[in-house]
TISE-545855 format. One record per residue: x, y, z of N, C-alpha, C in turn. Coordinates in nm, 3 decimals, m for minus. Each point is the difference from the previous one (the first is absolute). Layout:
# TISE-545855
REC    n.east   n.north      n.up   ca.east   ca.north     ca.up    c.east   c.north      c.up
REC         X         Y         Z         X          Y         Z         X         Y         Z
...
# end
This chain:
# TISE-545855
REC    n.east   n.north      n.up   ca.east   ca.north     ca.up    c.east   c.north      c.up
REC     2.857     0.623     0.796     0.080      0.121     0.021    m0.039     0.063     0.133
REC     0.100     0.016     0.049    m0.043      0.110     0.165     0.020     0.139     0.014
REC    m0.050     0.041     0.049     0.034      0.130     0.035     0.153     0.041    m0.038
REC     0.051     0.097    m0.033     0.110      0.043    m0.032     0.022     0.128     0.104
REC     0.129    m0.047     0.073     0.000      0.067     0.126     0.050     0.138     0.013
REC     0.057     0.049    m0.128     0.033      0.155    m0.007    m0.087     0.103    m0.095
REC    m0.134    m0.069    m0.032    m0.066      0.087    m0.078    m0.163    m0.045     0.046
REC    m0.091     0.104     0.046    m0.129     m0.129    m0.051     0.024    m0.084    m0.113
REC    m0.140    m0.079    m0.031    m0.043     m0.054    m0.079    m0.159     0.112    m0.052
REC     0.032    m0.001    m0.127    m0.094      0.154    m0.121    m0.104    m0.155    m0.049
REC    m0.104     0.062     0.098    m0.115     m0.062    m0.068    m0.099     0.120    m0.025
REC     0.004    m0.042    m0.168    m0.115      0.103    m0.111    m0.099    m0.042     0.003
REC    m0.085     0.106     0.007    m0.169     m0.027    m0.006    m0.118     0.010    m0.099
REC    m0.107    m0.061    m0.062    m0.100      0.071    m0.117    m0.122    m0.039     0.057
REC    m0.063     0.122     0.036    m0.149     m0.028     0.079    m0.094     0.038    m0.163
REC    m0.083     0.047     0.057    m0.137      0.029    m0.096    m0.086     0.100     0.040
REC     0.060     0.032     0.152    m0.118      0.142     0.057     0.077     0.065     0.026
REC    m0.070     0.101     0.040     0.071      0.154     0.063    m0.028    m0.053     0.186
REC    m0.072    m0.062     0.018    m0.009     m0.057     0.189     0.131    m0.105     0.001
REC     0.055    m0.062    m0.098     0.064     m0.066     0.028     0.166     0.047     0.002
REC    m0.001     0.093    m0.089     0.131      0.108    m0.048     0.066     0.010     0.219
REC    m0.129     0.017     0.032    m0.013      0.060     0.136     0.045    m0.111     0.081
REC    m0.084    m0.093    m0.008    m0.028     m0.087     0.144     0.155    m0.147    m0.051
REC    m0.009     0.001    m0.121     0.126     m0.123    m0.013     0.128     0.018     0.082
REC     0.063     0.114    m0.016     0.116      0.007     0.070    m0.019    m0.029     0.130
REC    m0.050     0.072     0.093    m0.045     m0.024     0.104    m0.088    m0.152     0.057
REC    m0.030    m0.112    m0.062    m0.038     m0.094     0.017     0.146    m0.047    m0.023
REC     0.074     0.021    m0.098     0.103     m0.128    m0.005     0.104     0.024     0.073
REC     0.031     0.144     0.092     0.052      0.020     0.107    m0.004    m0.055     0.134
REC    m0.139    m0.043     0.021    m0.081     m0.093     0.099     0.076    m0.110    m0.022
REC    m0.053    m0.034    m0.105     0.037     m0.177    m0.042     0.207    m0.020     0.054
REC     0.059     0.078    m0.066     0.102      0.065     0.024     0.038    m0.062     0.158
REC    m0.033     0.107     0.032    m0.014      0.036     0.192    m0.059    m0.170     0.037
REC    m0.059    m0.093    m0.078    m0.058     m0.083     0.089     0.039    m0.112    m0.010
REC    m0.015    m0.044    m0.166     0.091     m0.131    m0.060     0.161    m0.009    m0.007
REC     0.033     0.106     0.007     0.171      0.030    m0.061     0.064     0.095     0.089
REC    m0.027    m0.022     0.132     0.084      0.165     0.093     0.142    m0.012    m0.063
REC     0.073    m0.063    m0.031     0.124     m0.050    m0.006     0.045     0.098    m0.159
REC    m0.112     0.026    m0.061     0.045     m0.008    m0.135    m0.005     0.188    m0.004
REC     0.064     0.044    m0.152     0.009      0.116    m0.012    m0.092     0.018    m0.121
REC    m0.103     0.079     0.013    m0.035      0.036    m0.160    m0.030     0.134    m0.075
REC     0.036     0.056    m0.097    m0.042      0.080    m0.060    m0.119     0.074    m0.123
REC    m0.115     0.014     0.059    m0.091      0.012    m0.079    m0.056     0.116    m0.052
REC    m0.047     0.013    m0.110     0.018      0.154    m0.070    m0.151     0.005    m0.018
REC    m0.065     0.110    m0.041    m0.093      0.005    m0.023    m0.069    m0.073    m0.106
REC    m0.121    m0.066     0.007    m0.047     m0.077    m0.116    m0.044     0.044    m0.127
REC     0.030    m0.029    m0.098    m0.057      0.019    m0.131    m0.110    m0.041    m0.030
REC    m0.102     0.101    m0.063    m0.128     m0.030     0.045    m0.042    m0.035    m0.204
REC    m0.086    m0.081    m0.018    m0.066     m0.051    m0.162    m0.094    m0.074     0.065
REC    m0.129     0.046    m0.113    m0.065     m0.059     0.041    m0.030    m0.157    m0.029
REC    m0.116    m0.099     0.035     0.055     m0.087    m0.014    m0.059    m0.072    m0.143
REC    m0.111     0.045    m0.070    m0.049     m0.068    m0.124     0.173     0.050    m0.080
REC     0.053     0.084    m0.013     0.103      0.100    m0.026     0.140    m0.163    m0.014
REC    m0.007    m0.003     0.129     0.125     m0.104     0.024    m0.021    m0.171    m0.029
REC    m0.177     0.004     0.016     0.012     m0.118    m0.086    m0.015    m0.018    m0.139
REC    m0.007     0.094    m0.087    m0.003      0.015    m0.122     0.128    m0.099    m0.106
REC     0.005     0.001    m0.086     0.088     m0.081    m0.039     0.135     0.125    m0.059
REC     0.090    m0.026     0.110     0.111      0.068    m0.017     0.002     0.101     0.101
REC    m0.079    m0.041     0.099    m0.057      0.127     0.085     0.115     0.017     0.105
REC     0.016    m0.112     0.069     0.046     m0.069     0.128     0.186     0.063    m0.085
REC     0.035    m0.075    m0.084     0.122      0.019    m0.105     0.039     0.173     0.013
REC    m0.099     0.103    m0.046     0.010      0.098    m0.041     0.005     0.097     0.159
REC    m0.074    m0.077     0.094     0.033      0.107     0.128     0.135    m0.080     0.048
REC     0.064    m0.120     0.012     0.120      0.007     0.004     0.085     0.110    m0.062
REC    m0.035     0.022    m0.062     0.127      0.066    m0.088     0.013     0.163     0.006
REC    m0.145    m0.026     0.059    m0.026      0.194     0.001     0.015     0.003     0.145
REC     0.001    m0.097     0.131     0.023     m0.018     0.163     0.095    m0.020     0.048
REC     0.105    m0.140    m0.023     0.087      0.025     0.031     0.095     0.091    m0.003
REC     0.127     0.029     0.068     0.083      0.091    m0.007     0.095    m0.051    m0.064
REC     0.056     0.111    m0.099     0.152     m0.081    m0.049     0.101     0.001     0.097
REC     0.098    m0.102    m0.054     0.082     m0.031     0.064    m0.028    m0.126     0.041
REC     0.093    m0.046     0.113    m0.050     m0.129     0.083    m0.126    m0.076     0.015
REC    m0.055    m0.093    m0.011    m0.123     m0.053    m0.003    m0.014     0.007     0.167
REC    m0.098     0.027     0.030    m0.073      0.024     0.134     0.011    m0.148     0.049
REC     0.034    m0.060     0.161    m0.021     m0.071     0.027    m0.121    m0.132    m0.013
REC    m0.095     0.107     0.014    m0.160     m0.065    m0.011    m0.080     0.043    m0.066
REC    m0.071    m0.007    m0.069    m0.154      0.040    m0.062    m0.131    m0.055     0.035
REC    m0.098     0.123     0.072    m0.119     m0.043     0.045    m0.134     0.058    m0.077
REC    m0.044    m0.084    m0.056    m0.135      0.091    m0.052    m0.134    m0.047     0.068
REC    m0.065     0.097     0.070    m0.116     m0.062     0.070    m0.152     0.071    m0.087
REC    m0.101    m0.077    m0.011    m0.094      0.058    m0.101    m0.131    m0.074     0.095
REC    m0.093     0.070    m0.015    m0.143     m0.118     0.007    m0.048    m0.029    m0.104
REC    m0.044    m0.185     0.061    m0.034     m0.036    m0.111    m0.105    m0.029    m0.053
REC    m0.128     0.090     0.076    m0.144      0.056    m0.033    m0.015    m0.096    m0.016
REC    m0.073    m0.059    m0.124    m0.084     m0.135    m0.002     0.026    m0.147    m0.062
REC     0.184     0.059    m0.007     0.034     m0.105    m0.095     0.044    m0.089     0.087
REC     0.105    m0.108    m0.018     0.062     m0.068     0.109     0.116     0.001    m0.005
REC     0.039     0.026     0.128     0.130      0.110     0.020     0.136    m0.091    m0.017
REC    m0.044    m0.153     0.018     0.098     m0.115    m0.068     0.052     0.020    m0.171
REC    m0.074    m0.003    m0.061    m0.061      0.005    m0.167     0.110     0.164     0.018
REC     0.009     0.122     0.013     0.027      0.087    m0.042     0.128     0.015     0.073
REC     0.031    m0.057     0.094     0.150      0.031     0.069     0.085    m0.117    m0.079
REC    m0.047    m0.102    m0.042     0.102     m0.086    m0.101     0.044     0.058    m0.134
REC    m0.126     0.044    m0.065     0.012      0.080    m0.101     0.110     0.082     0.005
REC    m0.003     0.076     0.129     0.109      0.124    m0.061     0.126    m0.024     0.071
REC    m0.005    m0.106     0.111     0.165     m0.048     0.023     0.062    m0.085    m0.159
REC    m0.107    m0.038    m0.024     0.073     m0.058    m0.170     0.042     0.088    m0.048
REC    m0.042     0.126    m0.011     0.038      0.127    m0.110     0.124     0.055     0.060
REC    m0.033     0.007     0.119     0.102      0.094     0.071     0.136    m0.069    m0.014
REC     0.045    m0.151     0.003     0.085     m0.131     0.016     0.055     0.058    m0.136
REC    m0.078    m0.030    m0.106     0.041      0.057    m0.147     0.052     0.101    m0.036
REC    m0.021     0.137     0.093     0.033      0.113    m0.076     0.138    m0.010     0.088
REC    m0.010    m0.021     0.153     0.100      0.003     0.084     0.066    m0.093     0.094
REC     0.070    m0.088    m0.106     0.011     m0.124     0.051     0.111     0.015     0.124
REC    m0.031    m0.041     0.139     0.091      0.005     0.110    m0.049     0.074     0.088
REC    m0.053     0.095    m0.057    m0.086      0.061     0.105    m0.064    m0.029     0.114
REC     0.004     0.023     0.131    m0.054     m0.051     0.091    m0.128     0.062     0.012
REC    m0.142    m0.083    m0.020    m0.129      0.133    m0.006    m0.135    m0.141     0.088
REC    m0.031     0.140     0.031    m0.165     m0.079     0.011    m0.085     0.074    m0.008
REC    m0.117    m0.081    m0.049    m0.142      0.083    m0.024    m0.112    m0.076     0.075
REC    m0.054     0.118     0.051    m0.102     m0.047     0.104    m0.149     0.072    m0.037
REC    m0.109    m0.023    m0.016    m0.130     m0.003    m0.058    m0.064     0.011     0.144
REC    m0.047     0.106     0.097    m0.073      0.014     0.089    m0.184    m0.053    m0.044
REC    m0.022    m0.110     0.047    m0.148     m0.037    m0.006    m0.104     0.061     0.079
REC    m0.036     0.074    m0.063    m0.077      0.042    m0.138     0.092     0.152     0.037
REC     0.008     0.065     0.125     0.043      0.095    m0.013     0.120     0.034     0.128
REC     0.074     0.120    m0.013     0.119      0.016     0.072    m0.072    m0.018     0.166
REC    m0.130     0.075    m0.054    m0.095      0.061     0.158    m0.033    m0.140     0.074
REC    m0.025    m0.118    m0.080    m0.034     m0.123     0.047     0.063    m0.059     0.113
REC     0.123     0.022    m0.002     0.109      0.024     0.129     0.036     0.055     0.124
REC    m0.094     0.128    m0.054    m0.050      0.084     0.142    m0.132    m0.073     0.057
REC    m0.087    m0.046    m0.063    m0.140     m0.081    m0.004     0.056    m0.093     0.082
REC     0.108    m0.096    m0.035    m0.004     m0.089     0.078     0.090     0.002     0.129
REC     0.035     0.114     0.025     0.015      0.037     0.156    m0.062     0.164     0.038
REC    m0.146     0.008    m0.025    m0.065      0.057     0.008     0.000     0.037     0.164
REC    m0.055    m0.064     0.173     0.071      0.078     0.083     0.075     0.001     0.071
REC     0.132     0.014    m0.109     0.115      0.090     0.035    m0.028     0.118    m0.009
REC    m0.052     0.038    m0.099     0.007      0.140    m0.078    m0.122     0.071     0.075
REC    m0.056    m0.046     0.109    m0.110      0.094     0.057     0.038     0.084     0.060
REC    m0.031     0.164    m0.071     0.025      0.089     0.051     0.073     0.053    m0.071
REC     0.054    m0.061    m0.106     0.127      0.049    m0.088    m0.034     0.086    m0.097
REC     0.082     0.093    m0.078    m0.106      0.065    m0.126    m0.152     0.012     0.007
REC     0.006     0.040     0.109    m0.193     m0.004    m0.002    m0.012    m0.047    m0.015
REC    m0.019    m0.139     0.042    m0.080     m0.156    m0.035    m0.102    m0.005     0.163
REC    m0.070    m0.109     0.018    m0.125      0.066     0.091     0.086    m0.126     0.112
REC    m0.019     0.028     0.070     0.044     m0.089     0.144    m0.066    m0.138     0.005
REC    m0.141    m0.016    m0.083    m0.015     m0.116     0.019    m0.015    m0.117    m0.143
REC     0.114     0.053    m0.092     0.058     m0.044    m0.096     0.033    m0.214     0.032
REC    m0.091    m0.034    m0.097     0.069     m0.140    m0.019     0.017    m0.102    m0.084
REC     0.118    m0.050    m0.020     0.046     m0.097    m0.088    m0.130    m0.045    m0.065
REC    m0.048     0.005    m0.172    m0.039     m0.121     0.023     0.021    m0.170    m0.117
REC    m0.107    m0.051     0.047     0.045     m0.131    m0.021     0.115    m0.073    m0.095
REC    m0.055     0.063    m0.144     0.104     m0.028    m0.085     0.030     0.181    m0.056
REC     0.122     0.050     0.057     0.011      0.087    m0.082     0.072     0.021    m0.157
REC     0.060    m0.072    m0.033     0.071     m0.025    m0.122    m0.168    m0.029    m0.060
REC    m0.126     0.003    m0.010    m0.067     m0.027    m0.059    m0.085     0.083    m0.021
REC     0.042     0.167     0.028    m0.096      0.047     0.037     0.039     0.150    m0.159
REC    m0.096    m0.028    m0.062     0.055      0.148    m0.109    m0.042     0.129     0.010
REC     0.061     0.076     0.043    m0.027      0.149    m0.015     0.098     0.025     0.171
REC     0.117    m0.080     0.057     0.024      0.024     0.093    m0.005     0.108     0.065
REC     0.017     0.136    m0.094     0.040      0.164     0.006    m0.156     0.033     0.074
REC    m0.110    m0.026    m0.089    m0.140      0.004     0.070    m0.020    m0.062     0.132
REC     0.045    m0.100     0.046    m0.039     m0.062     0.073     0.091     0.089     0.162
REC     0.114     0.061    m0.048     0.044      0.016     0.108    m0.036     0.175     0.013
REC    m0.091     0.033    m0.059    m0.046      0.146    m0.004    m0.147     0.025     0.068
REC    m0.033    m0.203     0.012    m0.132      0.039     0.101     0.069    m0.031     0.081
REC     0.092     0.001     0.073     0.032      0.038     0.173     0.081     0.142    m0.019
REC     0.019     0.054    m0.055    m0.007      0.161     0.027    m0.073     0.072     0.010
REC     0.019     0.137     0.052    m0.120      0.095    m0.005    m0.080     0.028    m0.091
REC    m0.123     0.049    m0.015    m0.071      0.010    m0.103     0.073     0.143    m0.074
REC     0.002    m0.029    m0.162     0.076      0.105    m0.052     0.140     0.025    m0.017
REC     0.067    m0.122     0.074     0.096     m0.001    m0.015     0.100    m0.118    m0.019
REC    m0.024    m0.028    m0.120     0.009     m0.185    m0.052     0.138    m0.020    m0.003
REC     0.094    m0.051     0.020     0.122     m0.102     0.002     0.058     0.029    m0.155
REC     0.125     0.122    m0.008     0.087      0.020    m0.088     0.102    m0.062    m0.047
REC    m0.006    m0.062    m0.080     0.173     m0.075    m0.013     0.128     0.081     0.056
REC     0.026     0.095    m0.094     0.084      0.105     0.006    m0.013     0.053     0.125
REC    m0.061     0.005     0.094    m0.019      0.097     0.146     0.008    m0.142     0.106
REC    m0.042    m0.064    m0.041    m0.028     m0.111     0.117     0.091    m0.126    m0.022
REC     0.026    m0.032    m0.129     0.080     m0.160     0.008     0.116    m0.024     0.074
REC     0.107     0.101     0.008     0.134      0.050     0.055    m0.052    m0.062     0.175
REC    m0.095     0.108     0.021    m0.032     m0.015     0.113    m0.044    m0.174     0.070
REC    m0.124    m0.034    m0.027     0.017     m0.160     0.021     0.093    m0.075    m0.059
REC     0.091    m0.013    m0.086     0.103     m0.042    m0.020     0.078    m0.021     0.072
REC     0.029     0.114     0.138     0.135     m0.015     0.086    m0.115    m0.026     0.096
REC    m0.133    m0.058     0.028    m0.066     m0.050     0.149    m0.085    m0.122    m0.039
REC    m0.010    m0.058    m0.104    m0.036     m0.121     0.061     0.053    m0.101    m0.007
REC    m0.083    m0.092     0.120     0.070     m0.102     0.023     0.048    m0.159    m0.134
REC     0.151    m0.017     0.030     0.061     m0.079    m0.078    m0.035    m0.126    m0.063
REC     0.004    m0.054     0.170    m0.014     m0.129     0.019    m0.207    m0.047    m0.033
REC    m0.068     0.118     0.048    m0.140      0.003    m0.024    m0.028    m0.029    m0.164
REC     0.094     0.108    m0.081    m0.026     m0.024    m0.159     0.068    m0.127    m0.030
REC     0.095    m0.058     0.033     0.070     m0.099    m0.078    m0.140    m0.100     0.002
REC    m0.054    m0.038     0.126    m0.096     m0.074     0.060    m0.132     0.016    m0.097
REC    m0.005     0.082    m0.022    m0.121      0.020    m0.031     0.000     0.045    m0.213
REC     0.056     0.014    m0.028     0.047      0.047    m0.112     0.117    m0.055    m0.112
REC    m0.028    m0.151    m0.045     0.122     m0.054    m0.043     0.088     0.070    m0.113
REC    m0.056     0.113    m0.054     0.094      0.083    m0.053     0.088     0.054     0.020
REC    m0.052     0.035     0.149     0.123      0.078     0.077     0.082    m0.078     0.055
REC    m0.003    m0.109     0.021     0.090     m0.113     0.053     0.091     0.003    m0.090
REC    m0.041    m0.037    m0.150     0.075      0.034    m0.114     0.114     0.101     0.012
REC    m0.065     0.079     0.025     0.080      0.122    m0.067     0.112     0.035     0.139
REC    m0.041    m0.061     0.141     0.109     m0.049     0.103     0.081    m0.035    m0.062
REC     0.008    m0.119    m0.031     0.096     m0.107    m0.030     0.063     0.056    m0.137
REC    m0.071     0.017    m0.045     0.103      0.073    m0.231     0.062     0.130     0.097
REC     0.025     0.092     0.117     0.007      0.133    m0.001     0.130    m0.081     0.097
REC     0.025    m0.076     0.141     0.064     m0.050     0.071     0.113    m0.072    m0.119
REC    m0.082    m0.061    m0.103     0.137     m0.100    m0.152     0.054     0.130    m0.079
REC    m0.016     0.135    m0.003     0.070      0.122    m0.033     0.082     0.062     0.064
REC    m0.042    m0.028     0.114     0.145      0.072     0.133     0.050    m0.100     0.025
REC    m0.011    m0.122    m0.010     0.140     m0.102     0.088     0.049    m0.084    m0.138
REC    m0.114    m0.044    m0.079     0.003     m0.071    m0.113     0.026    m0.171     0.034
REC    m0.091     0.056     0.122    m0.036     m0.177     0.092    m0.153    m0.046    m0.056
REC     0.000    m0.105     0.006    m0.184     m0.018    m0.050    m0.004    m0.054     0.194
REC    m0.130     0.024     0.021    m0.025     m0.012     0.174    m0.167     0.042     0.011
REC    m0.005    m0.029     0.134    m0.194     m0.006     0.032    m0.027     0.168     0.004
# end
């Protein structure tokens, strides 16, 4: 399916934080602006559950029903979650099975940030020097998808006393770091490139 040329395309959202309520729209505006100039989209604010909540049995089922909007089925459905310590393969099959079941036709993807959303900023760490109070000599490191407590980790390059907020800060590195640095460095986010680029064109592509 392509773009439909007299309306966006309504891609719905279900995060799990209050940093992400923030920083999603604005990341998939990027993606937007970068994978798809061509395309039109309309994105609403995300519906936020948490995520033991949505993987529960009937969980995923029951915020459909309480998220979507009536009427017309939304072009796309995106639910992005971390997937802390589980494996983010194992839990994104799981609930495209559920989701297939409750809403068959639906165009959706679910993407499992390893281990965390922040892991992404980690792995284009300096870009972001200087950004949100982050310290100028901020750097990538080795494996960041491997690293747990990302939120901690990016609160020792801030000032002392003043540790790295979801809600105050994610929005913010969200619209500055670099793209091409996270895809590279972060195969989640490559992921979630490619499932977010197959929602606006409904092309599968690199």
């Amino acid at each position: 399916m392509s773009p439909v040329a007299d309306r966006p395309r309504r891609i719905f959202t279900i995060v799990e934080g209050h940093g992400e309520v923030e920083a999603l729209p604005v990341l998939l505006w990027r993606l937007q602006a970068r994978y798809a100039p061509e395309a039109w989209i309309d994105v609403g604010r995300p519906f936020r559950v948490g995520r033991d909540t949505l993987l529960a049995e009937q969980g995923v089922e029951n915020a459909l029903d309480t998220a979507l909007p009536r009427g017309p089925a939304p072009d796309g459905l995106l639910i992005l979650l971390d997937s802390d310590d589980d494996c983010p393969v194992t839990l994104a099959n799981g609930l495209r099975d559920r989701i297939e079941a409750a809403r068959p036709g639906l165009s959706h993807a679910v993407v499992f940030a390893h281990r965390e959303f922040e892991a992404w900023f980690l792995a284009a760490a300096e870009s972001l020097r200087g950004c949100q109070g982050l310290d100028a000599a901020i750097t990538a490191p080795a494996a960041p998808e491997s690293i747990r407590g990302c939120k901690e980790w990016l609160s020792r390059y801030r000032p002392p006393g003043d540790p790295y907020k979801p809600k105050a800060d994610q929005a913010g590195l969200a619209a500055a770091f670099d793209l091409d640095m996270a895809r590279a460095g972060a195969p989640s986010f490559d992921k979630f490139c490619r499932d977010i680029t197959y929602l606006i064109t409904g092309k599968r592509g690199n």
